[in-house]
KEKOL-775799 format. One record per residue (C-alpha): residue number from 1; residue in one letter; z, y, x. Coordinates in steps of 0.05 Angstrom, whole numbers, plus 5000, padded with zeros to 4 digits. Layout:
// KEKOL-775799
{NUM, "A", {Z, Y, X}};
...
END
This chain:
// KEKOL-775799
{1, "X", {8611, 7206, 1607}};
{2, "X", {8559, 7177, 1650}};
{3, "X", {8512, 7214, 1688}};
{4, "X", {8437, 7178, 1710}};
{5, "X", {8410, 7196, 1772}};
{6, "X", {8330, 7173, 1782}};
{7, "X", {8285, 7181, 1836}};
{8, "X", {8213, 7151, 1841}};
{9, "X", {8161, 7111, 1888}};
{10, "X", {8099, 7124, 1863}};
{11, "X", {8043, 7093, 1900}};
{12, "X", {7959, 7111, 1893}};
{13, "X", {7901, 7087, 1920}};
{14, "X", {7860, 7137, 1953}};
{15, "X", {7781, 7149, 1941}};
{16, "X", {7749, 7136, 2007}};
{17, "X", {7686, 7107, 2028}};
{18, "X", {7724, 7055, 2078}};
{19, "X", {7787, 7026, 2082}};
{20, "X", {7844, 7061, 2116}};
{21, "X", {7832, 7036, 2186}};
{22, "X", {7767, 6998, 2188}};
{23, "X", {7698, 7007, 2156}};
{24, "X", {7700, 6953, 2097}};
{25, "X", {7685, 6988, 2039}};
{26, "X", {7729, 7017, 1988}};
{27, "X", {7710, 6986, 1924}};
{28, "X", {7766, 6983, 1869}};
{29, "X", {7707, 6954, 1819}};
{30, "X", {7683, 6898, 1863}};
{31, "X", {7699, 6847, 1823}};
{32, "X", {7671, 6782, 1872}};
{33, "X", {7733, 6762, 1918}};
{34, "X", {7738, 6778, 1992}};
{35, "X", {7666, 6812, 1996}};
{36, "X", {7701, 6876, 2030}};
{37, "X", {7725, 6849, 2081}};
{38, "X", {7724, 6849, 2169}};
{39, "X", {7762, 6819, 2227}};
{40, "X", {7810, 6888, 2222}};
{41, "X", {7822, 6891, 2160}};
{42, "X", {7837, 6811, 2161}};
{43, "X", {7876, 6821, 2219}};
{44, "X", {7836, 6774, 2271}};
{45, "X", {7859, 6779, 2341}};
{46, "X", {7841, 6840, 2386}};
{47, "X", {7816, 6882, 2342}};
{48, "X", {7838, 6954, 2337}};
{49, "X", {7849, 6998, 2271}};
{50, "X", {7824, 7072, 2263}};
{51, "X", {7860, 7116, 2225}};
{52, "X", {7814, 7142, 2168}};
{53, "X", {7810, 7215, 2173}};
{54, "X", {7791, 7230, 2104}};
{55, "X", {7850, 7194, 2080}};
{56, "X", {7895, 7239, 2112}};
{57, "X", {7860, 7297, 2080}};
{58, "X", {7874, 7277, 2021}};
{59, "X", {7943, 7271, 2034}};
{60, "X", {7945, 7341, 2059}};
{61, "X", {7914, 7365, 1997}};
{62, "X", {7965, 7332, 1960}};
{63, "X", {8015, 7367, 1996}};
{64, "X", {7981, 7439, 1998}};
{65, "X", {7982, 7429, 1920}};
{66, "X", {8049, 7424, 1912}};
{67, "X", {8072, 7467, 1965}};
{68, "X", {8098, 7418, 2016}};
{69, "X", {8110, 7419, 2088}};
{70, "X", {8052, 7401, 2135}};
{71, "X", {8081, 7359, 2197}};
{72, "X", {8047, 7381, 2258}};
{73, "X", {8068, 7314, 2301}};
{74, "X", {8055, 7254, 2253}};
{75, "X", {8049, 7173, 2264}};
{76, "X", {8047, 7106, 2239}};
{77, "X", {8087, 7053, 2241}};
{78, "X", {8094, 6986, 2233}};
{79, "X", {8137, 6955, 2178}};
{80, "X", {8144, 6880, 2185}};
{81, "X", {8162, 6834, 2130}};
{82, "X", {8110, 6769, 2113}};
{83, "X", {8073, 6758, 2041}};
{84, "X", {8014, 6720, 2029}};
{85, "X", {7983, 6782, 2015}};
{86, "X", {7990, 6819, 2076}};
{87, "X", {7943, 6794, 2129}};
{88, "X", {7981, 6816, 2193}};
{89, "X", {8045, 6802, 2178}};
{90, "X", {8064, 6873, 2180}};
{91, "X", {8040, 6931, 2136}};
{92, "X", {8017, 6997, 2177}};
{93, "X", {8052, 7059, 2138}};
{94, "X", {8095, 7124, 2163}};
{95, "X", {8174, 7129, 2163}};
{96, "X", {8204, 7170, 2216}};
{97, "X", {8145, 7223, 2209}};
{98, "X", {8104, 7225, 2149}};
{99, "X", {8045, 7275, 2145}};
{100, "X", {8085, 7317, 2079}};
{101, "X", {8157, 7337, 2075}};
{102, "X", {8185, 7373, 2018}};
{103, "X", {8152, 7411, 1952}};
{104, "X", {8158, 7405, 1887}};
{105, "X", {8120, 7377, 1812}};
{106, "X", {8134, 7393, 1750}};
{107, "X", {8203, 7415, 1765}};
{108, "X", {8220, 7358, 1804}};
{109, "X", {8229, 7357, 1882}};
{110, "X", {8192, 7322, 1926}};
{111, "X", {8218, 7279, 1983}};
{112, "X", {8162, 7264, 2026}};
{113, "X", {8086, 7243, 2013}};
{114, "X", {8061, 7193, 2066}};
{115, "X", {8001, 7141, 2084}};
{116, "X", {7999, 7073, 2087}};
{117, "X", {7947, 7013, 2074}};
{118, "X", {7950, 6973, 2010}};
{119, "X", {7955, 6888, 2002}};
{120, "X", {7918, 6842, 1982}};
{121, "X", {7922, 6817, 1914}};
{122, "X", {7952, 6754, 1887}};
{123, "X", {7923, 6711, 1833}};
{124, "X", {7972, 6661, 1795}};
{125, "X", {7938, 6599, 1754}};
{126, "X", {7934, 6535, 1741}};
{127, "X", {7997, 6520, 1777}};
{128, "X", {7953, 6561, 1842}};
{129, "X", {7965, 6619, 1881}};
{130, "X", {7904, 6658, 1907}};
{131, "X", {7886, 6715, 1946}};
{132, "X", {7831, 6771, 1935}};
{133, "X", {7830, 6810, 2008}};
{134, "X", {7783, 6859, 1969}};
{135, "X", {7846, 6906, 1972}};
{136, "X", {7881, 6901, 2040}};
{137, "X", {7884, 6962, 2080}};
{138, "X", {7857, 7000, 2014}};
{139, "X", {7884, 7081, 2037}};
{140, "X", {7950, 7081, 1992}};
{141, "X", {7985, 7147, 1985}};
{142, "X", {8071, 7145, 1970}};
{143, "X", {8095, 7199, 1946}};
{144, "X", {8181, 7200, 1943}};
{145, "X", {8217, 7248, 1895}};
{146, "X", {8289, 7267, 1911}};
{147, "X", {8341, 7232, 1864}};
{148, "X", {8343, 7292, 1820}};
{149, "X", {8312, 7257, 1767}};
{150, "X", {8364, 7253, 1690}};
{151, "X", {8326, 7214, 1641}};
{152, "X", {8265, 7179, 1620}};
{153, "X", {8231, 7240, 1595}};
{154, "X", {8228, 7272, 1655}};
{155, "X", {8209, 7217, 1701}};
{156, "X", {8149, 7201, 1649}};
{157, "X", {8122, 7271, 1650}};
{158, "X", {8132, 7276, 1725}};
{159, "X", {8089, 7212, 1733}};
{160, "X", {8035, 7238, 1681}};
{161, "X", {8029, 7306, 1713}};
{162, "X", {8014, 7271, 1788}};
{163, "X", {7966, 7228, 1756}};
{164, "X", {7931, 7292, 1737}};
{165, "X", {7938, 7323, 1798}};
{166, "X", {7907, 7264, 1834}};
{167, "X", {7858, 7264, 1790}};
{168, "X", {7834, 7340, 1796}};
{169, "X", {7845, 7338, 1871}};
{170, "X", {7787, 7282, 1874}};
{171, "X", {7846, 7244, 1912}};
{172, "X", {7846, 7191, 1877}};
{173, "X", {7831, 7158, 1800}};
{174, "X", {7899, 7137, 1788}};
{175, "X", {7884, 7078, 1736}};
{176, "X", {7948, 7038, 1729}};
{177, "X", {7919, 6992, 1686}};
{178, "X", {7874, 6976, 1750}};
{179, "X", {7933, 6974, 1793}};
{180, "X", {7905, 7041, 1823}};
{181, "X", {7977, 7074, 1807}};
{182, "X", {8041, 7042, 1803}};
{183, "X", {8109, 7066, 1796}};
{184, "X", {8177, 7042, 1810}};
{185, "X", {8242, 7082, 1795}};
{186, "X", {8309, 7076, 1827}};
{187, "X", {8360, 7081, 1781}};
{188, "X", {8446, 7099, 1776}};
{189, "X", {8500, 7109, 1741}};
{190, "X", {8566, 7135, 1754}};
{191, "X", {8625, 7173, 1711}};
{192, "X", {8645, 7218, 1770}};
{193, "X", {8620, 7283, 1784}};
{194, "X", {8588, 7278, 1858}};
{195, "X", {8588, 7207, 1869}};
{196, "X", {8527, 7172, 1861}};
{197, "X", {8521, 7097, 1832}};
{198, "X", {8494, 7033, 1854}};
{199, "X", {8417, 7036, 1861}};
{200, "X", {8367, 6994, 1820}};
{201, "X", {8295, 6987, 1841}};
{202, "X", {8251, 6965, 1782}};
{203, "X", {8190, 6951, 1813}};
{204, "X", {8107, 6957, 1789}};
{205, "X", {8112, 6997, 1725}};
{206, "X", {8041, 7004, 1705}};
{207, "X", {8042, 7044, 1644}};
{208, "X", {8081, 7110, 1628}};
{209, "X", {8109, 7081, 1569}};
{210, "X", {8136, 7025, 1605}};
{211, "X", {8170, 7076, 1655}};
{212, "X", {8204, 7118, 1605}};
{213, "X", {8231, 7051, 1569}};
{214, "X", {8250, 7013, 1632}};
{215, "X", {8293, 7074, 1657}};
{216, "X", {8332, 7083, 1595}};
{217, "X", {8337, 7008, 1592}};
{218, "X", {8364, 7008, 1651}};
{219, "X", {8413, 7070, 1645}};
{220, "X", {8425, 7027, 1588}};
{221, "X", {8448, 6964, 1614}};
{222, "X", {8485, 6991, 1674}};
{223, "X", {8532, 7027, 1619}};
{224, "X", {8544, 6962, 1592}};
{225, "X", {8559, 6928, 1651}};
{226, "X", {8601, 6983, 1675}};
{227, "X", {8644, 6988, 1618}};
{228, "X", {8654, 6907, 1609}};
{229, "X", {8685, 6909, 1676}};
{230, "X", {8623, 6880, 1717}};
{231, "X", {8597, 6913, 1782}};
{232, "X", {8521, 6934, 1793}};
{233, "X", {8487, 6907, 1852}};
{234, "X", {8430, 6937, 1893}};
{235, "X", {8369, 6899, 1870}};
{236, "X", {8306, 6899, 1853}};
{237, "X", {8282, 6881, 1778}};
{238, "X", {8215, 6880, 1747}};
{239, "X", {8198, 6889, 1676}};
{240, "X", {8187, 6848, 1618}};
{241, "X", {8141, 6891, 1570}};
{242, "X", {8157, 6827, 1510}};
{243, "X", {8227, 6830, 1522}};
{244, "X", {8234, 6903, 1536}};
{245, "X", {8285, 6889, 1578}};
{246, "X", {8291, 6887, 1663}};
{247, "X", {8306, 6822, 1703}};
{248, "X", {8322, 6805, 1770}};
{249, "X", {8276, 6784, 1818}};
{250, "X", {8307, 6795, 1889}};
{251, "X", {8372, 6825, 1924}};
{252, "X", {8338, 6892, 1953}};
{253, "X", {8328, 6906, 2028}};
{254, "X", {8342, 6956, 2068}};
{255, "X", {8306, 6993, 2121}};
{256, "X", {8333, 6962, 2177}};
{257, "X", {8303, 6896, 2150}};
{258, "X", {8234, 6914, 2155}};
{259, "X", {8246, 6929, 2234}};
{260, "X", {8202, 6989, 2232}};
{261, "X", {8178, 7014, 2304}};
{262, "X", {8119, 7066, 2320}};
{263, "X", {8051, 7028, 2308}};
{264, "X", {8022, 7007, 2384}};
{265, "X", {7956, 7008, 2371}};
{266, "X", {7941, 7076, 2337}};
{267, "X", {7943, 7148, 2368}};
{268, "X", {8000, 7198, 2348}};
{269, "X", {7976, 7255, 2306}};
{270, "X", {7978, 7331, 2324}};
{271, "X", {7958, 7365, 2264}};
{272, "X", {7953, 7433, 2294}};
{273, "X", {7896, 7412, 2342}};
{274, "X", {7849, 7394, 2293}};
{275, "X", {7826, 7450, 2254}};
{276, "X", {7799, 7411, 2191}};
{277, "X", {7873, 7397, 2185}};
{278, "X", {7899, 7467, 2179}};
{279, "X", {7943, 7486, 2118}};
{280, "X", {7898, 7549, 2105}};
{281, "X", {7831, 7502, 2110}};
{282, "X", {7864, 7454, 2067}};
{283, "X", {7892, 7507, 2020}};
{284, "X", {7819, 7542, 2014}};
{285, "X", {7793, 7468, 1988}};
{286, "X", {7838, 7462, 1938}};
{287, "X", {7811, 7474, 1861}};
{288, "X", {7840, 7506, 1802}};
{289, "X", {7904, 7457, 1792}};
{290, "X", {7918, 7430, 1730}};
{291, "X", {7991, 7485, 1713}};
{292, "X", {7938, 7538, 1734}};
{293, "X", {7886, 7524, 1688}};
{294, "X", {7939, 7512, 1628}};
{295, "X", {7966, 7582, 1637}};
{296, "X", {7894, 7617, 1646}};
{297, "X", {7877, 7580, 1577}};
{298, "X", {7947, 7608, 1544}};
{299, "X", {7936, 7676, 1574}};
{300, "X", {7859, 7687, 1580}};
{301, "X", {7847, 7653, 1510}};
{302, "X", {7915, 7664, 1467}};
{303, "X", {7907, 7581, 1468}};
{304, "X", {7974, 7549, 1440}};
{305, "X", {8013, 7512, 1491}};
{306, "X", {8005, 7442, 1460}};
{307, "X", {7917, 7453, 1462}};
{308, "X", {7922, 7484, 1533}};
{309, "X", {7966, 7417, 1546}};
{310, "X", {7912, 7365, 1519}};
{311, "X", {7848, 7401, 1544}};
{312, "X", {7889, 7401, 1609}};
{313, "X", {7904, 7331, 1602}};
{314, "X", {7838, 7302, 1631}};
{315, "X", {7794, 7338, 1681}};
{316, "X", {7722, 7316, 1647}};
{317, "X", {7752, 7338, 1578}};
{318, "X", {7775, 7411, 1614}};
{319, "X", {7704, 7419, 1657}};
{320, "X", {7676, 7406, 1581}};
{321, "X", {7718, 7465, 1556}};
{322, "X", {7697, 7516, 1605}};
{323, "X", {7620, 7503, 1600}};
{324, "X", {7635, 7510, 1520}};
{325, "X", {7672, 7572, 1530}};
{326, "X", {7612, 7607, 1581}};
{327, "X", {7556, 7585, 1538}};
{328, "X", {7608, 7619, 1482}};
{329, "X", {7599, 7681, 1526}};
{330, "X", {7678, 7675, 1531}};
{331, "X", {7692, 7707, 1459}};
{332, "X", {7765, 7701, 1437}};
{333, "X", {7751, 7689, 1363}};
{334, "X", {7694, 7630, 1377}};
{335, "X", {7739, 7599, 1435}};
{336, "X", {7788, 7593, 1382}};
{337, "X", {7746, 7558, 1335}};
{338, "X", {7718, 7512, 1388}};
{339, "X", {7789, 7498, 1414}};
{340, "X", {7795, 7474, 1341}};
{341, "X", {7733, 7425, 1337}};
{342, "X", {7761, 7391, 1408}};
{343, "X", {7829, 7378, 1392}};
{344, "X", {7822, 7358, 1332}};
{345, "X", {7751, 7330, 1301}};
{346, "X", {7721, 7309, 1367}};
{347, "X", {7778, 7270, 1393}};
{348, "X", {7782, 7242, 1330}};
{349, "X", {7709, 7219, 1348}};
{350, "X", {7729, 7200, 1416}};
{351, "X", {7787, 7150, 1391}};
{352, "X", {7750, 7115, 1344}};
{353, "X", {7687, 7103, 1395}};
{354, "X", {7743, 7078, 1444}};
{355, "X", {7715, 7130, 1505}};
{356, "X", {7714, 7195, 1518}};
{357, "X", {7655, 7212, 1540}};
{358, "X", {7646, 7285, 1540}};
{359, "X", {7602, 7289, 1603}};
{360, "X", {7542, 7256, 1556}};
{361, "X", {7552, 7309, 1509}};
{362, "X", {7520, 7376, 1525}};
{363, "X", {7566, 7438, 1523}};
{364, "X", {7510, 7482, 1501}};
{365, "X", {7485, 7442, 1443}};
{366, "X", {7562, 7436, 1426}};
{367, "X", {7575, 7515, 1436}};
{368, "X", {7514, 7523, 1387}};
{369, "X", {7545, 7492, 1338}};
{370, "X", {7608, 7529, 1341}};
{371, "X", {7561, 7588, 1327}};
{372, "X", {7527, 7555, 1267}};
{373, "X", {7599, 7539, 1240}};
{374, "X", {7620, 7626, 1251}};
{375, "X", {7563, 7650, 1220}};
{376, "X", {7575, 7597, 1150}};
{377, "X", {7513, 7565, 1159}};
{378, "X", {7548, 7493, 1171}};
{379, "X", {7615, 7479, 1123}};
{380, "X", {7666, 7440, 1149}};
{381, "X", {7636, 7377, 1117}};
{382, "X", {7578, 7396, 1141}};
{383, "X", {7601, 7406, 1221}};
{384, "X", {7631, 7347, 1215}};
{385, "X", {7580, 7300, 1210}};
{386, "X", {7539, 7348, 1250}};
{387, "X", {7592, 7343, 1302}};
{388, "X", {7592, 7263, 1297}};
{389, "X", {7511, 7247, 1296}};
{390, "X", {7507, 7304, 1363}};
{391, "X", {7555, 7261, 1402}};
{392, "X", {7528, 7193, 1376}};
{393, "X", {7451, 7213, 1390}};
{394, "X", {7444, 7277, 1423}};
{395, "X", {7400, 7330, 1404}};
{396, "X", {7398, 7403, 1382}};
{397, "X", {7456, 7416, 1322}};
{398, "X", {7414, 7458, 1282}};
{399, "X", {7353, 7411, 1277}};
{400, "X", {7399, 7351, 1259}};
{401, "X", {7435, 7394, 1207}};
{402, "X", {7365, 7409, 1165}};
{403, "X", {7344, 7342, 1186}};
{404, "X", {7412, 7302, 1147}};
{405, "X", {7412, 7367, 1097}};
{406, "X", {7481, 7390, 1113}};
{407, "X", {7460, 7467, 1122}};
{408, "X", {7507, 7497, 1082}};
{409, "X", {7474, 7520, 1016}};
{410, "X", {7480, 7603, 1008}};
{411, "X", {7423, 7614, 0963}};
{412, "X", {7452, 7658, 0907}};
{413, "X", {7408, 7638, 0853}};
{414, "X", {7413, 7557, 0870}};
{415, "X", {7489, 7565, 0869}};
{416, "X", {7488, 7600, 0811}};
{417, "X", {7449, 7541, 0764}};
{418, "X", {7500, 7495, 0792}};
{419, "X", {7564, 7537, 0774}};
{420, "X", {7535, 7546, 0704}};
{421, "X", {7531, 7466, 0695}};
{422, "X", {7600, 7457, 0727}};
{423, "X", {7635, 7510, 0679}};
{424, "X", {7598, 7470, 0613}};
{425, "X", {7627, 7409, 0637}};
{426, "X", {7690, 7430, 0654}};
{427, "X", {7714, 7467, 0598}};
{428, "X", {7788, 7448, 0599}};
{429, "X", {7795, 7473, 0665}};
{430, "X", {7764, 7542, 0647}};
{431, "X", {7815, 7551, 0595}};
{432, "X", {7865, 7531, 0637}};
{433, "X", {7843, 7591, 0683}};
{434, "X", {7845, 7639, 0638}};
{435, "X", {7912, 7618, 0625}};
{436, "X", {7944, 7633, 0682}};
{437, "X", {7939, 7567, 0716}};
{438, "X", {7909, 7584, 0785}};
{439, "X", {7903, 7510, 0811}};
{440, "X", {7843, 7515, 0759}};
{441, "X", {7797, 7549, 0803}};
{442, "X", {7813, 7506, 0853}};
{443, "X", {7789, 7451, 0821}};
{444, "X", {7727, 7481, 0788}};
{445, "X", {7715, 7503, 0863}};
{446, "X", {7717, 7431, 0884}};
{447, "X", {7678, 7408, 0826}};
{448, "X", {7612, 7457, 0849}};
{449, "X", {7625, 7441, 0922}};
{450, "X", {7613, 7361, 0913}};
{451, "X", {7560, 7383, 0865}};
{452, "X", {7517, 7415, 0929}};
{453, "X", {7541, 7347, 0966}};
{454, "X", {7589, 7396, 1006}};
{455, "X", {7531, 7438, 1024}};
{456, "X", {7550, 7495, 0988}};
{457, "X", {7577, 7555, 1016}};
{458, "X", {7654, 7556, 0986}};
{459, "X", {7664, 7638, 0990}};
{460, "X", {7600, 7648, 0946}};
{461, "X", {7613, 7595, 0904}};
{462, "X", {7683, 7628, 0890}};
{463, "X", {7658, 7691, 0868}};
{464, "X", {7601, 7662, 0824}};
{465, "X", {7654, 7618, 0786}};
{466, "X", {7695, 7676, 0772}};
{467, "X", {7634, 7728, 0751}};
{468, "X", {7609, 7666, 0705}};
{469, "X", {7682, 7656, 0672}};
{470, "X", {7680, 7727, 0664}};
{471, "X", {7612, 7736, 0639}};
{472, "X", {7631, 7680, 0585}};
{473, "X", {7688, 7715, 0562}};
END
């Protein structure tokens, strides 16, 4: 019996105006190389960094969220190894005293969350390596876990709730397909109780898939090696998303290697004297976080835990839900229903336009149709493509719902002609009623629906089928 043991490095890029310790802007979407750039931030001699104040409040956020530790001393240092992609030579981040100790996501504990500036970025082609600068000294958040991590599972939910957290806290947009997030995982085995196995970095996972699948690959393939008699090695491994499968890339180092030593250049931090910095300030900023707003949807609403989970899931989609639910005049029964039409027929919508843009569509014209849906004056056919033309064009659902003729059809008298023509033609299925066979009304139903084009009202056709087949003996 082997037991895993996984802890993750998760790193995100913060949303600041500057750069971490210069004024270059921050512009993940500048897409013309080495435009954000200055003699700090490329490291030209005598020049002085500035530690970016809004930066650390983010990082204190972070850690107010998930009830961590503030530090009151705090510093940088400096952590020396060379790349192309780091300009100095060294990289400024925190070791010895990071600005958050301690708290907890998701059921996983947290080791420490700490600043640092990002690299550069490499470009491989044509046989050429280049470098975009765009990105050095980019404000770059790590946040540690403690190795309490078991399986994939865990460390992909983990990973996916931060994201959201980042993402509500304004800290950051946490894009890993724009290198925004990434996530490595370090990864053991071992068959006795209390001793831990060889660690296994696998480096730059940019997808959650990829993290859940490169962890159990990797539980995987220690196993193997394990039980053929091999040894694992500390390394570090990427991985190959054809292959499914890590490889090596380099023998791992340890801290001592990187020769770390208090940064020179920058002042220490004493949280305590600034009061911008105080846990209560901090604390007061914070918004509703994401487990908060899931359990006031469960309990406020009666919302099952799966639709609290995906309104939850994106911050736009929930801000959407809550202007729907006050323009709803918060009633239980027509929350429901709208909870319904999200989940289900708009993100339907959503997928096939490829976005989801619900801050272009109005939660008042949306909560109006909810209403015309209650009251049976749209069907379901009818909403739909109600539903669909509202978020493709705009406009007010009741005028595009007479405008397409999709009001639902409750005229008594109009409903009545076109029972009596269904029943003529559909004699078979009348006898098959009165027979017993009750999967004939079902179909005579369907028959006078399409015969209204869907616009007619279901309950009264019902009833009018079975006064008719009554009437007719």
């Amino acid at each position: 019996m082997y037991l895993p043991t996984i802890g993750l490095e998760i790193h995100a890029e913060l949303k600041t105006r500057t750069k971490m310790f210069c004024t270059s802007a921050n512009d993940p979407d500048e897409t013309r190389p080495n435009v954000n750039i200055c003699p700090v931030c490329m490291a030209h001699p005598g020049t002085l960094p500035v530690i970016n104040h809004d930066a650390v409040r983010h990082i204190l956020r972070i850690g107010s969220a998930i009830k961590a530790t503030f530090a009151n001393f705090s510093e940088f240092d400096r952590k020396s190894y060379f790349y192309p992609d780091i300009p100095k030579g060294y990289q400024i981040s925190q070791y010895m005293h990071p600005l958050v100790t301690g708290g907890e996501l998701s059921g996983v504990a947290i080791t420490r969350v700490h600043l640092e500036e990002d690299t550069a970025r490499s470009i491989h082609k044509a046989g050429k390596s280049l470098i975009d600068f765009n990105r050095a000294g980019i404000p770059l958040m790590e946040l540690v876990t403690e190795p309490v991590i078991r399986d994939a599972e865990t460390a992909g939910r983990f990973a996916r709730e931060l994201q959201l957290l980042l993402r509500t806290l304004c800290a950051s947009e946490a894009n890993l397909e724009k290198g925004e997030m990434r996530i490595e995982a370090n990864i053991s085995v071992s068959n006795k109780e209390g001793f831990l196995g060889t660690k296994v970095e696998v480096k730059n996972l940019n997808s959650f898939r990829s993290v859940e699948r490169a962890i159990a690959f990797e539980i995987d393939r220690q196993i193997a090696l394990i039980e053929e008699g091999g040894k694992v090695v500390q390394e570090t491994r990427g991985w190959d998303e054809v292959r499914q499968a890590t490889f090596h890339q380099r023998f791992k180092e340890g801290s001592a290697d990187y020769r770390y030593f208090p940064e020179p250049d920058l002042p220490k931090l004493l949280l305590s004297e600034k009061e911008e910095f105080s846990p209560e300030i901090i604390q007061a900023s914070l918004p509703e976080l994401p487990w908060e707003r899931r359990a006031r949807y469960i309990h406020t609403y009666s919302l099952q835990e799966s639709d609290a989970m995906y309104l939850c899931a994106d911050p736009e989609r929930a801000m959407f839900f809550d202007a729907v639910v006050a323009a709803l005049g918060e009633n239980t029964k027509l929350v429901l229903l709208a909870t319904n039409y999200i989940v289900s027929d708009l993100a339907g919508i959503y997928a096939k336009r490829g976005n989801e843009g619900y801050a272009a569509l109005n939660p008042k014209a949306f909560a109006r149709l909810i209403r015309l849906i209650s009251t049976g004056d749209l069907s379901s056919r009818g909403a739909k493509d109600t539903l669909r033309i509202l978020v493709e064009h705009g406009g007010d659902p009741e005028a595009i719902a007479k405008e397409h003729g999709l009001t639902q059809m409750r005229d008594t008298e109009t409903l009545q002609r076109i029972v009596e023509g269904v029943l003529v033609k559909e004699v078979k299925a009348v006898n098959e009623y009165r027979a017993g066979k009750e999967t004939a009304l079902q179909y005579l139903l369907g028959r006078s629906i399409k015969a209204t084009n869907g616009a007619g009202d279901p309950a009264i056709l019902r009833d009018l089928i079975l006064k008719e087949i009554n009437r007719i003996g």
